[in-house]
N, C-alpha and C positions, 0 to 999 in steps of 0.2 A: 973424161970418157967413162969413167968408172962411175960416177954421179948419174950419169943420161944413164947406164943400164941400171942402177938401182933404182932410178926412178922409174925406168921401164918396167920391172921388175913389179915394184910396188904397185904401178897403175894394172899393172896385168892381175896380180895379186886380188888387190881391190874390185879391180871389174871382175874377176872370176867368183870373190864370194858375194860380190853384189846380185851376179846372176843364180849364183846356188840359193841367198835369200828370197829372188824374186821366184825362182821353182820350188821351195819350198811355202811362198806365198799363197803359190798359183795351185798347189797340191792342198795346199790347206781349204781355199776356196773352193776349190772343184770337192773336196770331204763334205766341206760345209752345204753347198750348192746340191749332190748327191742327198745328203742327209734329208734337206728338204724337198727335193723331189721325190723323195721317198715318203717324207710326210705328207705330200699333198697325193699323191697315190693313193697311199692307205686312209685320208679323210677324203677322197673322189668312192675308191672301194666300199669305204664305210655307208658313204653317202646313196651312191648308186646299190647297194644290198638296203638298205631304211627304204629308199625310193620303193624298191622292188616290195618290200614288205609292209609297207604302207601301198601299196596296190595291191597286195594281194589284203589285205585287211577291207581295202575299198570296199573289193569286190566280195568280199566274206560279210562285209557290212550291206552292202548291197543287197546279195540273198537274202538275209536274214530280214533287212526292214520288205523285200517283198514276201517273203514267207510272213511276217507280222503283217503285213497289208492282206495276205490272201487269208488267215487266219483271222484277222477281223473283220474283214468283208463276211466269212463264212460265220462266224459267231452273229454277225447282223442277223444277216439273213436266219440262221436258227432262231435267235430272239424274235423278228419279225414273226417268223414261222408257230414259232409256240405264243406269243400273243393271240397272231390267229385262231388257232388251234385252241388253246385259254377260252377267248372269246368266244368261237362255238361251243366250247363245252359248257360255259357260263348258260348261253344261249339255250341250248340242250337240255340242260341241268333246271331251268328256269320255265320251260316248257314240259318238262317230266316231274317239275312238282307241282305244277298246275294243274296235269293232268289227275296224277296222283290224287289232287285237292279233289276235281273235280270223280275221282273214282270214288273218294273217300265218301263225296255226299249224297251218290249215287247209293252206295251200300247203307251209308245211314239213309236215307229217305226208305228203302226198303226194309232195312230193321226194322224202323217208326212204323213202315207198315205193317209188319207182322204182327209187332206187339201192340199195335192198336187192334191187330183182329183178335189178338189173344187176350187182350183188355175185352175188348166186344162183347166176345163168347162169356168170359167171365163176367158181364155185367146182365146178359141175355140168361145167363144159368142163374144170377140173383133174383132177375125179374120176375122168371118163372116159378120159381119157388113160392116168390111173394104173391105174386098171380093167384095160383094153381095150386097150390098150399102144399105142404112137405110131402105131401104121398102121393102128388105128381109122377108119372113115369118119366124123366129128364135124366137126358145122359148127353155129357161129349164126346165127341170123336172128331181128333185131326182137326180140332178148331171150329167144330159144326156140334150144335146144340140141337137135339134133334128129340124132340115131345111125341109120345104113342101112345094111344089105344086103338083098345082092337076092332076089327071090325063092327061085332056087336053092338057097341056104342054106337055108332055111328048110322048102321043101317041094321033095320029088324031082321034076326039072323043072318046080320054077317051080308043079305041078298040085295039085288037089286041098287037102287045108285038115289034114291030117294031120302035125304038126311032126316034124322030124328031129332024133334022139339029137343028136346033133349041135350042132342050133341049140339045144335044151332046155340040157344043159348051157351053151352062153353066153348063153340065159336068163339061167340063175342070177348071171352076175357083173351083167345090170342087174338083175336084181332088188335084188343088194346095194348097188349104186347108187341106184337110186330111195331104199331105206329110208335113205343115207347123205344124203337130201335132201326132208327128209319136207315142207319150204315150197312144192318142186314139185308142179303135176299132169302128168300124163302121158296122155299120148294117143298109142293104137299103130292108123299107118295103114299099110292095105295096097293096092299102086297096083299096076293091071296095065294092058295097052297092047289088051288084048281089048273094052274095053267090058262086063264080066263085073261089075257091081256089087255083086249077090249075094253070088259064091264072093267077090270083093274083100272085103266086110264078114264073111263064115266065117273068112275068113284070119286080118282080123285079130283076130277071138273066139278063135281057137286061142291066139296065141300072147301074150294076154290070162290067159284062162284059167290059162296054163301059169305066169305070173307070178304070180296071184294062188292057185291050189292048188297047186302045185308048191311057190312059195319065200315065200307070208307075205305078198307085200304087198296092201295095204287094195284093194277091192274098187273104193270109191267114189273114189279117186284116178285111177284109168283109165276115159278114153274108146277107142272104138274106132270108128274110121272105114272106108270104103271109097269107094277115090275111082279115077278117071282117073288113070292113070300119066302122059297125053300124050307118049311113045315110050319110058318108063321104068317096069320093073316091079322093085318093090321096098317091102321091109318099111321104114316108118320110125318110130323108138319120141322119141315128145317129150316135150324137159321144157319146162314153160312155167309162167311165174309163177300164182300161183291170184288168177287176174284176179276172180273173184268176189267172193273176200274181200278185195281190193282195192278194188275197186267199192262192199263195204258197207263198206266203211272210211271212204274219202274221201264216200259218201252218208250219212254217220251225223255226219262232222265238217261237211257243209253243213247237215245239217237241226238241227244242234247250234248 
């Protein structure tokens, strides 16, 4: 009897700390089990905060490549724009030195013209000298070479419109003056101190006349005037550039 209870004893024993093993197993496991659901929590948390922040980077990356897209589109289009813009002014630029050119030759062809009248004049004041000899009355003015004697010479006192042998023969050395200057015109004025305007403009037909049927020169290169002497009466024969065709010269290179 005493054996059966210590054996009961014993198995009670034995199963009681079989079971405090198995609860302290089971305590261990659920520590363990806890631990890693705790781990996997906090690598879920970690995960789903990355998740969230790799979204929000998406979307940060996002703006940023359309901000770059709309920032290169607009740079295009600027480049585009100032090519354009380049190109007209190249354009522009290429058309305003043309012009320029074409002002430039404008002004020299007028130059050339000047100083060919002022060459002219200066070759018309040698002729005459040579002509007419040093004691000639020859003087310029303003590019006009302009020869005088006085009435006297030309008409017997100074009267009437009838030329003197005389002056006819030195006629003829202007006349071979004029033709040695055929770029000049000439205009023969006659000045008297009478206020006689009429015989003034006779006078200077006579001694017109005499140039043009007497010694050859062209008809249409002489004017003939009659003016006021204002206290000077006197024939004066001028050479003067042919401002006309001057005038259509330099109007033919502005309308050009």
């Amino acid at each position: 009897m005493m054996k059966l209870y210590v054996g009961s004893l014993l198995f009670l024993v034995g199963l009681s700390n079989l079971q405090a093993q198995k609860k302290s197993d089971l305590i261990a496991q659920n520590q363990e089990l806890k631990f890693q659901l705790d781990s996997i929590k906090r690598i879920v948390n970690t995960a789903q905060r990355n998740e969230k922040l790799g979204l929000l980077r998406a979307e940060e990356m996002q703006v940023q490549v359309k901000e770059l897209q709309d920032a290169n589109a607009t740079l295009m289009k600027n480049l585009n724009s100032f090519a354009t813009l380049s190109s007209q002014n190249s354009e522009n630029i290429t058309k305003t030195l043309a012009t320029l050119k074409r002002k430039e030759e404008q002004i020299k062809g007028i130059v050339d013209g000047i100083a060919s009248n002022d060459s002219t004049a200066i070759m018309v004041l040698t002729h005459a000298k040579q002509t007419l000899g040093e004691n000639a009355n020859v003087n310029v003015a303003n590019g006009t070479v302009i020869i005088s004697e006085k009435l006297d010479f030309f008409f017997v006192d100074g009267l009437g419109n009838k030329v003197s042998t005389e002056a006819s023969a030195w006629l003829e050395n202007i006349a071979n003056l004029i033709k040695a200057n055929p770029k000049s015109m000439i205009t023969v004025a006659s000045m008297n101190i009478t206020g006689e305007l009429d015989l003034a403009l006779q006078q200077a037909t006579s001694v017109a006349s005499i140039l043009i049927k007497d010694y050859g020169v062209q008809g249409d290169r002489i004017n003939t005037v009659g003016a006021d002497g204002n206290l000077r009466e006197a024939i004066q024969i001028k050479f003067q550039p042919d401002y006309k065709a001057f005038y259509d010269m330099a109007k033919g290179d502005v309308k050009n």
